[in-house]
C-alpha positions as CSV (number, residue, x, y, z in Angstrom):
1,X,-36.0,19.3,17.6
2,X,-35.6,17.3,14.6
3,X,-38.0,17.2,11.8
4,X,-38.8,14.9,9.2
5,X,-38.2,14.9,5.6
6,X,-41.7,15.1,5.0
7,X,-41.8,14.3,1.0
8,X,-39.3,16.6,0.6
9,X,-36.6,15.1,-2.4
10,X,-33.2,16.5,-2.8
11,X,-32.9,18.0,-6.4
12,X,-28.4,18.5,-6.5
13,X,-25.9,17.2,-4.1
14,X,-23.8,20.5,-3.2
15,X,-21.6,21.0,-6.4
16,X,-24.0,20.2,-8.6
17,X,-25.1,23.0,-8.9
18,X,-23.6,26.3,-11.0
19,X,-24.0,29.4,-12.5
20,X,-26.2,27.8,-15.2
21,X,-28.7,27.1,-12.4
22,X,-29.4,30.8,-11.7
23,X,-32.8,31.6,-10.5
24,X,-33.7,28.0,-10.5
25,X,-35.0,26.4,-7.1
26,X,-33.1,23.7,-5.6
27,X,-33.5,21.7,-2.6
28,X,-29.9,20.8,-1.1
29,X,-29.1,18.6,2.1
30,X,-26.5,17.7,3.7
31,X,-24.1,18.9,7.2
32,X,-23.5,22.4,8.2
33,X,-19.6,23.5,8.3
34,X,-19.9,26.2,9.7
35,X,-22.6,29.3,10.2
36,X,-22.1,32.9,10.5
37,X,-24.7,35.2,12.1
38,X,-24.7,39.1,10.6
39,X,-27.6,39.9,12.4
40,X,-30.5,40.8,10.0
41,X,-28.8,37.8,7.7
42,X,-27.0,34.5,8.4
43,X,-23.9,32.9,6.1
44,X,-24.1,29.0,6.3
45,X,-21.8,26.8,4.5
46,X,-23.3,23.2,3.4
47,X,-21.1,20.4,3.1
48,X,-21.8,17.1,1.5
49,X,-19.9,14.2,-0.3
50,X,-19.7,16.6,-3.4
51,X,-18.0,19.5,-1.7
52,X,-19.3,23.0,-0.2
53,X,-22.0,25.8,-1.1
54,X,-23.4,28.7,0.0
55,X,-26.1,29.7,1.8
56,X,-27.9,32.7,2.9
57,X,-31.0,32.9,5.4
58,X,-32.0,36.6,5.2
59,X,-35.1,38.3,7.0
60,X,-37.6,38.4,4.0
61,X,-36.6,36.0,1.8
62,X,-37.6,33.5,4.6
63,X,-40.7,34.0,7.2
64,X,-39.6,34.7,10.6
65,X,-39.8,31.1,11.8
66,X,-37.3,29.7,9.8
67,X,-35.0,32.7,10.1
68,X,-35.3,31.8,13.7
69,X,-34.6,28.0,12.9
70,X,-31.8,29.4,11.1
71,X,-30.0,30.9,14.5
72,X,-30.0,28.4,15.8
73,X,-27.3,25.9,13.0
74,X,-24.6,24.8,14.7
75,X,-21.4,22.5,13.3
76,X,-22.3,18.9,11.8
77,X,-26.1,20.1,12.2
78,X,-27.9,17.8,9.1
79,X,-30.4,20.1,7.2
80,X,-32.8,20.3,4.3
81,X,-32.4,24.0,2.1
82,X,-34.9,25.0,-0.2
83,X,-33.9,28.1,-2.3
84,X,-33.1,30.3,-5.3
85,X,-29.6,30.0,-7.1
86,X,-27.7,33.7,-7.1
87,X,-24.6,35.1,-8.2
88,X,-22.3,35.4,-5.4
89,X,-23.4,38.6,-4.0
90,X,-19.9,39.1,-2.1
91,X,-16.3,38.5,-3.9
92,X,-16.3,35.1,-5.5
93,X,-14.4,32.6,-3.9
94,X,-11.9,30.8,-6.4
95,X,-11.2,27.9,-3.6
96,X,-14.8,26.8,-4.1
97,X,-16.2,24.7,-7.0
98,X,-19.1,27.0,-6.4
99,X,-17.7,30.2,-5.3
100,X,-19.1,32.4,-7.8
101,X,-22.7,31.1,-6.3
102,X,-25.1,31.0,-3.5
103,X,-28.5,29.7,-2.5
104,X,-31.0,31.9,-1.0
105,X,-33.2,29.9,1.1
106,X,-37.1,30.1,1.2
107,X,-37.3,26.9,3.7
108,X,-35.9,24.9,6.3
109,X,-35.6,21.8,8.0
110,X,-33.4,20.8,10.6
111,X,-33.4,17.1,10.0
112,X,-30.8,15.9,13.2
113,X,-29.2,17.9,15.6
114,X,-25.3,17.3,16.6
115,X,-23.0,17.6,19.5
116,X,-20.0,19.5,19.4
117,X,-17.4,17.1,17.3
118,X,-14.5,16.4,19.7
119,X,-12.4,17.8,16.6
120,X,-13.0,20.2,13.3
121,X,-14.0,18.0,10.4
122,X,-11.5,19.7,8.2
123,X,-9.0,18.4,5.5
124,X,-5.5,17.9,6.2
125,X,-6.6,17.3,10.0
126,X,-3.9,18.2,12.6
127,X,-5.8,15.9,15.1
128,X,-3.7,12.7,16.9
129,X,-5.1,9.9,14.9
130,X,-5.9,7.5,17.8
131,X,-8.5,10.4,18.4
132,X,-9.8,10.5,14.6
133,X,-9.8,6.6,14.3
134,X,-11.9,6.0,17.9
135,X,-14.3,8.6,15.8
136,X,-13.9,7.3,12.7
137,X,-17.4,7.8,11.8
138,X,-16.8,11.8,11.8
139,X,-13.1,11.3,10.9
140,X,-14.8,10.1,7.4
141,X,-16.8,13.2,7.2
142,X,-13.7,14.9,6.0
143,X,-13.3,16.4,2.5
144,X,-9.9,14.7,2.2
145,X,-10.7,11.1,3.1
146,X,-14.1,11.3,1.2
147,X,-11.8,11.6,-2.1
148,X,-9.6,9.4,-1.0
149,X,-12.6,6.3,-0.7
150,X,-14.4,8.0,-3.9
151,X,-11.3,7.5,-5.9
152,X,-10.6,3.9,-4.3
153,X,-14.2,3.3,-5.9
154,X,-13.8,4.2,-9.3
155,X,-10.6,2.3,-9.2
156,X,-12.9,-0.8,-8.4
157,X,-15.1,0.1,-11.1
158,X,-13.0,0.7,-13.6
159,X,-10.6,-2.5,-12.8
160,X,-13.7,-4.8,-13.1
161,X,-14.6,-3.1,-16.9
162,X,-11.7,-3.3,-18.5
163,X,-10.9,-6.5,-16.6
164,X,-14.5,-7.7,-18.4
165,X,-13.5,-6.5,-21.5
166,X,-10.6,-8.7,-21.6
167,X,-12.9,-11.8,-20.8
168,X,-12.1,-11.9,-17.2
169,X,-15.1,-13.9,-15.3
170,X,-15.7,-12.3,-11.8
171,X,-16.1,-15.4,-9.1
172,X,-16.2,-15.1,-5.4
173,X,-13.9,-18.1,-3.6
174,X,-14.9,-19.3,0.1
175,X,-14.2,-17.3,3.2
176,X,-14.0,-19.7,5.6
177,X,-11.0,-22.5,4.5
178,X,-8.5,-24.9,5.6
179,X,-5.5,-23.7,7.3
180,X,-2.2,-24.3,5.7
181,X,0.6,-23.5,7.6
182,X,2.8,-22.4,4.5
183,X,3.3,-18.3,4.7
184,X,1.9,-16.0,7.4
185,X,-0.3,-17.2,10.0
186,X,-3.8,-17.7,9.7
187,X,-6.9,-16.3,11.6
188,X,-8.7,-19.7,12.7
189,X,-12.5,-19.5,13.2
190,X,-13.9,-22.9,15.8
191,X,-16.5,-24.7,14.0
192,X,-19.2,-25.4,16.5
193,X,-20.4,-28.1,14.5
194,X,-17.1,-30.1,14.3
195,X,-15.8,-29.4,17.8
196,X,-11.7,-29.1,18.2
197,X,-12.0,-28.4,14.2
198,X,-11.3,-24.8,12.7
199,X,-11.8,-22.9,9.8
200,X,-9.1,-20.8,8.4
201,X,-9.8,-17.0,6.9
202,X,-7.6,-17.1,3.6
203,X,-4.6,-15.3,3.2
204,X,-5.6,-15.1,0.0
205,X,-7.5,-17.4,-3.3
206,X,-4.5,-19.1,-4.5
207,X,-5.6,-22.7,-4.4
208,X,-9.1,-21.7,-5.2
209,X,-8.0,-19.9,-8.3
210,X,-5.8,-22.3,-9.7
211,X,-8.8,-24.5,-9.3
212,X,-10.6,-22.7,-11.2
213,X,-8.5,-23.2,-14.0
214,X,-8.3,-26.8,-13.7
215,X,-12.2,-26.1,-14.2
216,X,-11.6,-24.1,-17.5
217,X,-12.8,-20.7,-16.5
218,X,-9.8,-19.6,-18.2
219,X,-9.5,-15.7,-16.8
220,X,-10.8,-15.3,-13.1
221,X,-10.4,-12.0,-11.3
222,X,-12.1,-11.3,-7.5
223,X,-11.6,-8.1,-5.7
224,X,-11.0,-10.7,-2.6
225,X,-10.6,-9.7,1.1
226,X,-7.6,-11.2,2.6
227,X,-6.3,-11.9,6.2
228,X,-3.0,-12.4,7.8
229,X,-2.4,-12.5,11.4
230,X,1.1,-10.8,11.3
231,X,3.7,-9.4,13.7
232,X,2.8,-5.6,14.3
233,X,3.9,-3.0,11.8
234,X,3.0,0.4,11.0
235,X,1.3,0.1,7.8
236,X,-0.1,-3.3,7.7
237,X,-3.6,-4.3,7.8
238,X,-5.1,-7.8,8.9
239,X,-7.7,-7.6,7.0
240,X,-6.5,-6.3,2.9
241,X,-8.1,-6.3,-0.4
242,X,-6.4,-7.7,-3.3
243,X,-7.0,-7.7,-7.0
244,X,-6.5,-11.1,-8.0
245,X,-6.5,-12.6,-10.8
246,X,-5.4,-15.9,-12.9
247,X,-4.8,-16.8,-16.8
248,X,-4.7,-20.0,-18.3
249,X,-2.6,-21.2,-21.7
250,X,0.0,-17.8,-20.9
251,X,3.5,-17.2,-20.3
252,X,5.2,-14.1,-17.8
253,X,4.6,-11.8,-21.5
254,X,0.9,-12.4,-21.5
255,X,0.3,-11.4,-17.9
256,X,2.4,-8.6,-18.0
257,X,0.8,-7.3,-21.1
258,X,-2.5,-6.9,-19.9
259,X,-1.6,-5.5,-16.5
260,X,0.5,-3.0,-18.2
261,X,-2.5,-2.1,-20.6
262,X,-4.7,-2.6,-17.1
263,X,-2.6,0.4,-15.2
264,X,-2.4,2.6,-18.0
265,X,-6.0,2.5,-18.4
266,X,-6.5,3.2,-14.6
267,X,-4.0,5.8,-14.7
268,X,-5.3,7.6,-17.2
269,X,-8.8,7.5,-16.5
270,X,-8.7,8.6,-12.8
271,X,-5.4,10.9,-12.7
272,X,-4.7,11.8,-16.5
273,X,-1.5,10.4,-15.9
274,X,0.3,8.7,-19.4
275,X,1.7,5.6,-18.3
276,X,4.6,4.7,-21.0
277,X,4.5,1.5,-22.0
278,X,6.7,-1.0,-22.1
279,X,7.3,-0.8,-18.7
280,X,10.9,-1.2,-18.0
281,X,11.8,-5.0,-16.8
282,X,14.8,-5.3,-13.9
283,X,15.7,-8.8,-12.8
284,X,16.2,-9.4,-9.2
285,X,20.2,-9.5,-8.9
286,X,20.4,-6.2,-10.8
287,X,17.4,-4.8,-8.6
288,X,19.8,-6.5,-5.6
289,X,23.0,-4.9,-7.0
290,X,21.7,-1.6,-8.1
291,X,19.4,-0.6,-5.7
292,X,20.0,-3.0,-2.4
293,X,15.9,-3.6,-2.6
294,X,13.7,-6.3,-4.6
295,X,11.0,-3.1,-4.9
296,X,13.6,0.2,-6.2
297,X,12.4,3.8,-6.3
298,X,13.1,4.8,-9.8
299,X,12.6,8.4,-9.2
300,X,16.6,9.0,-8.3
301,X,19.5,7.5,-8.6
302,X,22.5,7.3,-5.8
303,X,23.1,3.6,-7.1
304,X,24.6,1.6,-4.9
305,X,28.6,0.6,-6.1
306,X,30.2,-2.4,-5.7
307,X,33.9,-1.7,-4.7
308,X,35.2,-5.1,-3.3
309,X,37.6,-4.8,-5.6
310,X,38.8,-1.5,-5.5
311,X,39.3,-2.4,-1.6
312,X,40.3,-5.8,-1.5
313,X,43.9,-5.3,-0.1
314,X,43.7,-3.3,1.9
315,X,44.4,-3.3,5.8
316,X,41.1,-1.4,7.0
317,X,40.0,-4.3,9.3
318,X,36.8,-3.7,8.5
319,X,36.4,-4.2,4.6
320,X,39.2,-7.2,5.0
321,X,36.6,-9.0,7.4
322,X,33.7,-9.0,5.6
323,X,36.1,-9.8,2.3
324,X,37.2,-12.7,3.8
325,X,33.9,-14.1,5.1
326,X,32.7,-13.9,1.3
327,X,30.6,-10.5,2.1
328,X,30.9,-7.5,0.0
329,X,31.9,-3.6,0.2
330,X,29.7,-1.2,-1.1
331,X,28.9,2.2,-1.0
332,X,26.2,4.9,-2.1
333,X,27.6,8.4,-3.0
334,X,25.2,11.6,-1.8
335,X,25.9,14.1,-4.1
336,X,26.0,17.5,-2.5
337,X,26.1,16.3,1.0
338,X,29.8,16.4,1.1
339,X,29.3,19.2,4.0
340,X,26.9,17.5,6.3
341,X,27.7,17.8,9.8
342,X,29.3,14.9,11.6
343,X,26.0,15.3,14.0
344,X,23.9,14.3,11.0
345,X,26.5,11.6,10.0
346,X,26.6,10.2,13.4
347,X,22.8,10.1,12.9
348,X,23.0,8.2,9.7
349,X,25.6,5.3,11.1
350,X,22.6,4.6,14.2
351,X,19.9,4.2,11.4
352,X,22.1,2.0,9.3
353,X,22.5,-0.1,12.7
354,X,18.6,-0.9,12.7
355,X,18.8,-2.5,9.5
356,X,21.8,-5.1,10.7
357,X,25.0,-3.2,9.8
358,X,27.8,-3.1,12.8
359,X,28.3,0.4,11.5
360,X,29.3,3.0,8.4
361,X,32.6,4.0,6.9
362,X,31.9,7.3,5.1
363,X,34.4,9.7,2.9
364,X,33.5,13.6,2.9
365,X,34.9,15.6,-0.2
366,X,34.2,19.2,1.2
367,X,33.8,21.8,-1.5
368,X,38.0,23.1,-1.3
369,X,38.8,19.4,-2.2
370,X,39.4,18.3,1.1
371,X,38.4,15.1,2.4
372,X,37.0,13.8,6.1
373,X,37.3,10.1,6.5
374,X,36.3,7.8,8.9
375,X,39.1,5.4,8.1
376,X,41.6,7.4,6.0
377,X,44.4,6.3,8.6
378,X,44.0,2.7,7.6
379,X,44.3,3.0,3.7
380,X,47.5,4.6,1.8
381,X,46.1,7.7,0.0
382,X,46.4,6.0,-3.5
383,X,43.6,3.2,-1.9
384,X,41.8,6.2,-1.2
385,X,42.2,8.0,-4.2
386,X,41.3,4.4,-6.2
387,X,38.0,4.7,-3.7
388,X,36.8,7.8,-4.7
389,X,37.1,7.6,-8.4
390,X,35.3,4.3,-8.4
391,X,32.5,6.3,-6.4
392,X,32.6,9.0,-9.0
393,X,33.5,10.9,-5.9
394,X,33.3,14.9,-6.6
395,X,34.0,18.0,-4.7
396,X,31.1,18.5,-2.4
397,X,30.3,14.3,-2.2
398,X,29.5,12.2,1.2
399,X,30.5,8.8,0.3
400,X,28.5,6.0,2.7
401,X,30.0,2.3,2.6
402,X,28.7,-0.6,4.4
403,X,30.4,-3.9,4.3
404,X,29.3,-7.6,5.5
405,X,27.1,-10.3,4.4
406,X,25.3,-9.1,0.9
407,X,21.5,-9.4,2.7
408,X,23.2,-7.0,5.3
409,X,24.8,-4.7,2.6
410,X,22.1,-4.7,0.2
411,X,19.3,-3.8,3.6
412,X,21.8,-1.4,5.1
413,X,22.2,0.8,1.9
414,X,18.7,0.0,0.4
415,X,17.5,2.0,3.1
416,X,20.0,4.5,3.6
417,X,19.6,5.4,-0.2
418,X,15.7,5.9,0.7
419,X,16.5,8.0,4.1
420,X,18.5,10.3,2.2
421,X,16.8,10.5,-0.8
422,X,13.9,12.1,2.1
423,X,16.1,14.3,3.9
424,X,17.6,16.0,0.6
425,X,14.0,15.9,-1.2
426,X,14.3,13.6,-3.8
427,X,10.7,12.2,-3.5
428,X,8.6,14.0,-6.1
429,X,4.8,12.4,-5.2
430,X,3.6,13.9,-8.5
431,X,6.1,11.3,-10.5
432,X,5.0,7.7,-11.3
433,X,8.3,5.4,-11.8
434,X,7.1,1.9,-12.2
435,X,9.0,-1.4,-12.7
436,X,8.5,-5.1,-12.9
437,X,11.1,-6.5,-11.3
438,X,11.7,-10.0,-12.4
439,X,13.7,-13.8,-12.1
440,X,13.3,-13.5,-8.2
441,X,15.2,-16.5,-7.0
442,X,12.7,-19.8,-6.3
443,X,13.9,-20.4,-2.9
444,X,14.8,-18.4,0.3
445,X,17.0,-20.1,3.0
446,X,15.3,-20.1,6.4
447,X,18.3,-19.7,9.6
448,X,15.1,-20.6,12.0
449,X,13.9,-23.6,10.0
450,X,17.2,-24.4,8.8
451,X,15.9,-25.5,5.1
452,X,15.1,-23.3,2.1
453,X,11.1,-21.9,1.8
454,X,9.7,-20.9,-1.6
455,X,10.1,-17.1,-1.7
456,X,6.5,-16.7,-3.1
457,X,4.4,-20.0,-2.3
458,X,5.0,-23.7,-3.3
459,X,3.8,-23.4,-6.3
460,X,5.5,-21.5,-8.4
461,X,7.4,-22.5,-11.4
462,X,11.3,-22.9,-11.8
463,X,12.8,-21.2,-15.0
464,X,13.3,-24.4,-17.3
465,X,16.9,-23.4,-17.7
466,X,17.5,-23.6,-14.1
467,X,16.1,-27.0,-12.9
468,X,19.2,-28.7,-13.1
469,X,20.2,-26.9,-10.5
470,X,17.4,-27.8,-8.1
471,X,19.0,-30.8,-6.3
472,X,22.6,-29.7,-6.6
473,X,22.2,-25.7,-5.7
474,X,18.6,-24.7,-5.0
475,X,19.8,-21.3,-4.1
476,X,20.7,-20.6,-8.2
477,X,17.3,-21.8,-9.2
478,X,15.4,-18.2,-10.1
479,X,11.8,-18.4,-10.7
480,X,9.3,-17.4,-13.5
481,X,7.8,-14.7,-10.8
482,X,7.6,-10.7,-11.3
483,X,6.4,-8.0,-8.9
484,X,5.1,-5.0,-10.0
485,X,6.9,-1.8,-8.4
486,X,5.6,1.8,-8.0
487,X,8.2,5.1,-6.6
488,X,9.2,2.2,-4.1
489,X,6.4,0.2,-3.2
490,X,5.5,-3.1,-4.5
491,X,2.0,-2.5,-5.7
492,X,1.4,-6.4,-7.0
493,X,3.4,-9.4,-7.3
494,X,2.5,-13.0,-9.0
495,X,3.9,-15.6,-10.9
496,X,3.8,-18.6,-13.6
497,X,2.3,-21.8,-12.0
498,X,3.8,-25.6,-12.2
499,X,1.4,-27.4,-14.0
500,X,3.7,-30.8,-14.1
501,X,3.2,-33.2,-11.7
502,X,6.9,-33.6,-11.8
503,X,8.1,-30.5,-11.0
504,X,6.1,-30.3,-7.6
505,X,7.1,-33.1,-6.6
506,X,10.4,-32.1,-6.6
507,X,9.3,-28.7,-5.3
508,X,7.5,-30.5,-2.0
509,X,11.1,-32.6,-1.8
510,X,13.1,-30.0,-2.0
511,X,11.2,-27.9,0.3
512,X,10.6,-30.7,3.1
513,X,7.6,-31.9,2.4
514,X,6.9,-35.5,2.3
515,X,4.1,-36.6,-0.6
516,X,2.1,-37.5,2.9
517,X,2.6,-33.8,4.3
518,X,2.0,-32.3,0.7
519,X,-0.8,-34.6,0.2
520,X,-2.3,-33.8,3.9
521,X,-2.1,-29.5,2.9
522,X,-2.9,-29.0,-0.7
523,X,-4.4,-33.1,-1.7
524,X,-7.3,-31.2,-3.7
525,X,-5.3,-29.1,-5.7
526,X,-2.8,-32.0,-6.3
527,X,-5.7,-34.1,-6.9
528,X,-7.1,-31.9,-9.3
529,X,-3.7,-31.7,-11.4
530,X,-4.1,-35.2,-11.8
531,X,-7.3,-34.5,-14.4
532,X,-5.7,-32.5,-16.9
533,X,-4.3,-28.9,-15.4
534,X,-3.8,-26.2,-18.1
535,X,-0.3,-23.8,-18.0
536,X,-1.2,-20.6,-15.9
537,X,0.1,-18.0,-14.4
538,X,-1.5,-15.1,-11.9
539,X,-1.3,-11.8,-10.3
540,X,-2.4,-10.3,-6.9
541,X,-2.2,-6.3,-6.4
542,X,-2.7,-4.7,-3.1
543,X,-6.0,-2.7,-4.0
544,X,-5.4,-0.6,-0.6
545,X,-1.3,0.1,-1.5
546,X,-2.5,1.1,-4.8
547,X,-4.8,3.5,-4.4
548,X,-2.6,5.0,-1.7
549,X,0.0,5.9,-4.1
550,X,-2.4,7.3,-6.9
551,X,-4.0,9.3,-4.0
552,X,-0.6,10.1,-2.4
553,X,-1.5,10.0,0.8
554,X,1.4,8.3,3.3
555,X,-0.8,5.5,4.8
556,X,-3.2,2.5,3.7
557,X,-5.5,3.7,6.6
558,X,-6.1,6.7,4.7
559,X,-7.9,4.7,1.9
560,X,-9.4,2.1,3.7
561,X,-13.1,3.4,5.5
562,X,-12.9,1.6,8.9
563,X,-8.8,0.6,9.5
564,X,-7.4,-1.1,12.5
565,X,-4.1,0.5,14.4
566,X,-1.0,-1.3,14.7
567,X,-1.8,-4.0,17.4
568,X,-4.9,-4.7,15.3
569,X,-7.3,-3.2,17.3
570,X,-10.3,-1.6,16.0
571,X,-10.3,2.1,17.8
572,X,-14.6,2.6,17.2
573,X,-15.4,-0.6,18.0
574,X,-13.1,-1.9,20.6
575,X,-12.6,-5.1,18.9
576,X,-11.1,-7.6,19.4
577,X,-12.9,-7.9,22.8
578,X,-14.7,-10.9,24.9
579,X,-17.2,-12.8,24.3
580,X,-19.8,-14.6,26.1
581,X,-19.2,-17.1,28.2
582,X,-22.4,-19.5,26.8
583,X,-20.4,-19.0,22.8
584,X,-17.2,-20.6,24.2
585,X,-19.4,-23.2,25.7
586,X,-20.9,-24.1,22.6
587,X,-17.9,-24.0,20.4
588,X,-16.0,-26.3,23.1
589,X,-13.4,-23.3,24.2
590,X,-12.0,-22.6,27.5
591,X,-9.9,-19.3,27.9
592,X,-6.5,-20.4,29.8
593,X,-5.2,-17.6,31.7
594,X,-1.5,-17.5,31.7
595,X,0.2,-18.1,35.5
């Protein structure tokens, strides 16, 4: 039976308690992790946010009723302990922050009881996680993910002092908002009192927080909640939290400045990690051309080379086609891996397919010098030899080369680079390489749409030098935009704003928009501008990717309390479901079912 609380107060959670609290009585609560019965005395380990202690329930040092209580603790059982702080009567136990103590308890209370867990609440769990995340309520009992949501607290916590201290103003922007069809696609939410109208959830504050600096707040920041109804994939959310932010009267030096200072403080205070500052600055193209990704991993090198020219010539139909469609040859040279079976290889050419490429030409130096080629018989061996010295090629090298289109070249050996960097264990999790990566280019071209979209959103601004290229080659107009990248992962990206009515104008034109259709999507932010807009500029992090990395875990869903799975789906809840028939009524809906 469970028994109440009864003015009993907690004194210490588990681990706050030590060797300076011998003799001292405590009262401790929290859930049993396990119990083991010696007969005449009983071991029961007490678990709580804090961490794990001792206890001992021993004939004597408790009457007989709550030694008999005491046989009966099971797992995940919820008790009050009142005792005496020992020394460790057994061997001390270095893996616990209190192994050289114990409590012996005088009293107890068994506040719930619990049903065996359908799995042990233990870290580093071995458990399927559909299982973990339909009990996600014990799954967040466990050691492991309790550190990981502790430390994506402090973060919080920390981001909004120093944020403070650098006269940032914390204001919330609205929830529910008007759809703009612009980026991913919204979550709509029927108004019941406009019928046929919707509300949109926001992808994120943009407009509201350049708003805000038409209204002279100056420095905004918002831990926001942000919503995208996207296409599945493994480690996205629907709902996210960002860290946003906007400055008014700076340049791309001025935000970079304090989110270097920003991360180095946040670093430093919840990992001791030194972050050096300056971080390093890439631009796009040599992000592009070095690495074949717009968010590099730093922590190794296997750069990509471009050898069009070492190949150009040549009769291998394969580099001469893409040569001749204006594509590119490069390769990637894996040191070491010179004598990887052609198993392996054959391995590698069907990932390289999944990220467009028709296939991969490799060259294997084996250790005597001798060399395996995939296309050997369609070069003359002083191409070849040309080939391998521009790949630095050694004894004991597997040289990779992909050739086509430079999106396809640059995806193909982007990812390869990562894939092998994992098989040959290049990835050190302890190492922090970050970069901003910078001048993205403004515009994208769209195949489906068949017009150029703005890489980041509409509003971004054009580097000055660049704009007289924005009617004659929009594809050579870069942008005064800058991502920040951590060991691979782009942990933050924003950008300098237009402020000139001008300029987006010509942004809306160039993109398709009418003034009608710019007006009709964004009219109170352009009429806003019209009332004297300041220069700013902005910056949005991915709270949950950045607390992922400084926890190293491999998944957002392991820093996040209550995640959805990859269709969206909430596990524990079994949401998205139906709803009653008399809400549709009211909000004017009628479910079609497909024929």
């Amino acid at each position: 039976m469970a028994e109440s609380m009864k003015g009993l107060k907690r004194t210490h959670r588990c681990t706050e308690i030590s060797t300076a609290n011998i003799g001292e009585t405590v009262t401790l609560m929290g859930w049993v992790q396990k119990s083991r019965n010696k007969g005449g005395i009983i071991f029961v380990d007490l678990r709580d946010r804090s961490g794990i202690v001792q206890l001992i329930f021993e004939n004597g040092s408790i009457d007989a009723k709550g030694f008999e209580k005491a046989t009966k603790l099971r797992s995940e059982f919820v008790i009050a302990v009142t005792g005496v702080v020992e020394a460790r009567s057994g061997a001390v136990n270095n893996n616990l922050k209190t192994g050289e103590i114990e409590v012996r308890a005088n009293g107890l209370r068994i506040l719930a009881e619990a049903e065996t867990p359908p799995f042990p609440i233990e870290e580093n769990s071995k458990t399927k996680e559909d299982l973990r995340l339909k009990y996600r309520f014990l799954d967040l009992r466990r050691p492991d993910i309790q550190r990981n949501l502790m430390m994506r607290s402090q973060v919080t916590t920390l981001i909004r002092q120093f944020m403070a201290n650098e006269g940032f103003l914390e204001i919330e922007t609205p929830m529910l908002t008007k759809s703009t069809p612009e980026g991913a696609r919204d979550y709509l939410v029927p108004s019941r009192i406009h019928p046929g109208n919707f509300y949109a959830l926001p992808q994120s504050p943009q407009l509201f927080k350049q708003l805000l600096m038409c209204s002279g707040y100056d420095r905004y920041i918002q831990i926001a909640r942000c919503f995208r109804d996207e296409d599945l994939r493994a480690d996205r959310q629907p709902e996210f939290t960002q860290i946003d932010m906007e400055l008014s009267f700076v340049d791309v030096d001025d935000v970079i400045d304090v989110n270097e200072r920003l991360l180095a403080y946040l670093f430093k205070q919840v990992l001791d990690v030194d972050v050096k500052l300056p971080i390093q600055r890439m631009t796009w193209q040599d992000a592009m051309d070095r690495f074949g990704s717009d968010k590099p991993d730093l922590r190794f090198g296997m750069e990509l080379q471009n050898v069009s020219e070492v190949v150009r010539g040549c009769e291998f139909a394969v580099f001469k086609n893409a040569l001749e469609a204006g594509g590119t040859v490069r390769g990637i040279n894996a040191k070491g891996q010179g004598s990887m079976p052609r198993k392996k290889i054959d391995k590698l050419v069907e990932f390289a397919k999944d990220y467009g490429a028709k296939g991969l030409a490799y060259i294997a130096i084996h250790e005597d010098g001798t060399v395996k080629s995939s296309f050997a018989k369609f070069m003359t061996e002083d191409e070849m030899n040309r080939l391998v010295e521009a790949m630095d090629g050694q004894a004991g090298d597997l040289l990779l080369f992909a050739a086509d289109k430079n999106k396809v070249v640059w995806d193909v050996l982007g990812a390869l680079r990562l894939e092998l960097a994992r098989q040959m264990n290049l990835l050190d999790s302890s190492e922090y390489r970050f970069v901003w990566i910078t001048e993205f280019p403004l515009l994208e071209w769209s195949d489906e749409e068949n017009r150029f979209k703005a890489m980041h959103h509409p509003f971004t601004m054009p580097m000055e030098e660049d704009l007289q290229y924005i009617d004659s080659d929009p594809g050579r107009v870069r942008a005064k935009a800058y991502d920040i990248v951590l060991n691979g992962t782009e942990i933050g990206g924003g950008s300098v704003r237009i402020h000139q009515d001008d300029i987006q104008e010509k942004m809306f034109e160039v993109l398709g928009f009418t003034k009608e259709k710019a007006y009709e999507q964004f009219g109170f932010l352009l009429t806003a501008f019209k009332y004297g807009v300041p220069p700013h500029a902005g910056l949005a992090y991915g709270l949950d990717r950045l607390v992922m990395l400084m926890a190293k875990q491999e998944s957002i869903r392991d820093v996040i309390a209550f995640p959805k799975v990859k269709d969206a789906s909430c596990l524990m809840t079994e949401a998205p479901n139906l709803v009653d028939e008399k809400q549709l009524e009211e909000l004017g809906i009628a479910i079609r079912s497909e024929e």
